[in-house]
N, C-alpha and C positions, 0 to 999 in steps of 0.2 A: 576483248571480243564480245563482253556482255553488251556495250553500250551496241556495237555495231546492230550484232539479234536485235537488242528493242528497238534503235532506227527501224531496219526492216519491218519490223513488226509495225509499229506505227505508219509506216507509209502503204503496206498492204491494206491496212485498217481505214487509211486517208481515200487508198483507191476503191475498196471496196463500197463507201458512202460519199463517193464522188459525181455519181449519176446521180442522184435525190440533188444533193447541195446543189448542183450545177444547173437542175430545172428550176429549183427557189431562185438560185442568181438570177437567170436568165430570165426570170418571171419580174424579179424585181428591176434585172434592167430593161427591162423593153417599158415596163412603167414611168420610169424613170424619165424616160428617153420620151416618150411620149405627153407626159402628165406632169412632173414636176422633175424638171432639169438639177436641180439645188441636188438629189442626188446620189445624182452620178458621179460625184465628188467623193463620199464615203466609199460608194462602190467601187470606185478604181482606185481607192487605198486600201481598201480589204482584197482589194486583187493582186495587188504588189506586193500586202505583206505576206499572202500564200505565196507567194512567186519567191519570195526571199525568202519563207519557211520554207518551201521544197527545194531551193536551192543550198541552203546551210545542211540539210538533211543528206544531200548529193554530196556536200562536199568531205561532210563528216565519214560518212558510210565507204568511197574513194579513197580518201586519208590513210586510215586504216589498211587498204592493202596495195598503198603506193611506197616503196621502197628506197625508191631513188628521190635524192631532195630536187632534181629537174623535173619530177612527174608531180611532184607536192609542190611546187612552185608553178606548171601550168595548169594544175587546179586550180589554184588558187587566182589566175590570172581568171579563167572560167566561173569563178563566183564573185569576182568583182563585175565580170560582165553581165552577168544574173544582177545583181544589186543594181548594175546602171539601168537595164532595160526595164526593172521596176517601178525603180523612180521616175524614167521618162516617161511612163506609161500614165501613173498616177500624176505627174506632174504637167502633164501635156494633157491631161483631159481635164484635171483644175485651172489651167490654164483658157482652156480652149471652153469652161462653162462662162468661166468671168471674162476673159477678152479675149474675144475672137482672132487677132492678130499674133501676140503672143504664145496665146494656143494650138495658130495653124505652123507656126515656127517651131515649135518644140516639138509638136507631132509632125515634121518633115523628119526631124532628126530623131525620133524615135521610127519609123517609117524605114529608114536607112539601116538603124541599128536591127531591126529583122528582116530586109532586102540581104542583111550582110552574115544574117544569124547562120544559115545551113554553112557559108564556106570559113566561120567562124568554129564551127563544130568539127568539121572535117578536119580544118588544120589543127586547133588541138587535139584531137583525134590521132591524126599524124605524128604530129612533136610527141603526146606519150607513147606510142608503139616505137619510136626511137630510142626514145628512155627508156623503157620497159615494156619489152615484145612481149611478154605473156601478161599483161595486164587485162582482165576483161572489163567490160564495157558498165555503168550501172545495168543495164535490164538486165544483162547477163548475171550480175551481181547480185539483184534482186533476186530472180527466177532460183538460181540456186542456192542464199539463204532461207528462203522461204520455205 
């Protein structure tokens, strides 16, 4: 239960210094984007690997108070989905600096994969209040180790 408190702890810490980081980001990709394209390559792998640290953080803190090995199993399925739309992310916009073809391909199917993200959520969502009806939600999670 100790590892769970310091996750929390570290992602309220993550949240609380999430506005500053996110105007740097945002500052540096609009330059990016504007002034030297080359990158926007680091930036959407520094984006993916947040996106797969707060995804391992979700899964770990989850883990913990999922009981049933069918609710630890569609986590699990939930953080390989988190790994995929990172890498599509990161890999459709290296794609999409160096060849445009390649990169408008990869980002269709990234595109897809968060078209399909909310009923993606829902249904796992569903599947573990099947498995375990009193399981709460991460924010729920959150909110009350915090």
């Amino acid at each position: 239960m100790e590892q769970v408190q310091r996750n929390v702890r570290q992602i309220i810490q993550i949240r609380r210094y999430g506005a500053p980081a996110l105007i740097v980001y945002f500052a540096a990709f609009l330059y990016a984007l504007f002034v030297e394209w080359m990158w926007l390559i680091p930036l959407m792998w520094i984006l993916a690997m947040f996106l797969i640290f707060m995804g391992t953080n979700e899964y770990r803190i989850m883990r913990h108070v999922a009981t049933n090995p069918q609710a630890i199993k569609w986590l699990r399925i939930q953080y390989a989905m988190t790994w995929l739309e990172a890498l599509l992310l990161a890999v459709s916009m290296t794609a999409l600096v160096l060849d445009q073809t390649i990169g408008l391909l990869i980002g269709v199917l990234f595109a897809v994969m968060r078209f399909t993200d909310s009923y993606r959520d829902h249904l796992i969502t569903m599947k573990l209040k099947v498995v375990e009806p009193d399981i709460p939600t991460y924010e729920q999670l959150i909110e009350r180790m915090s």
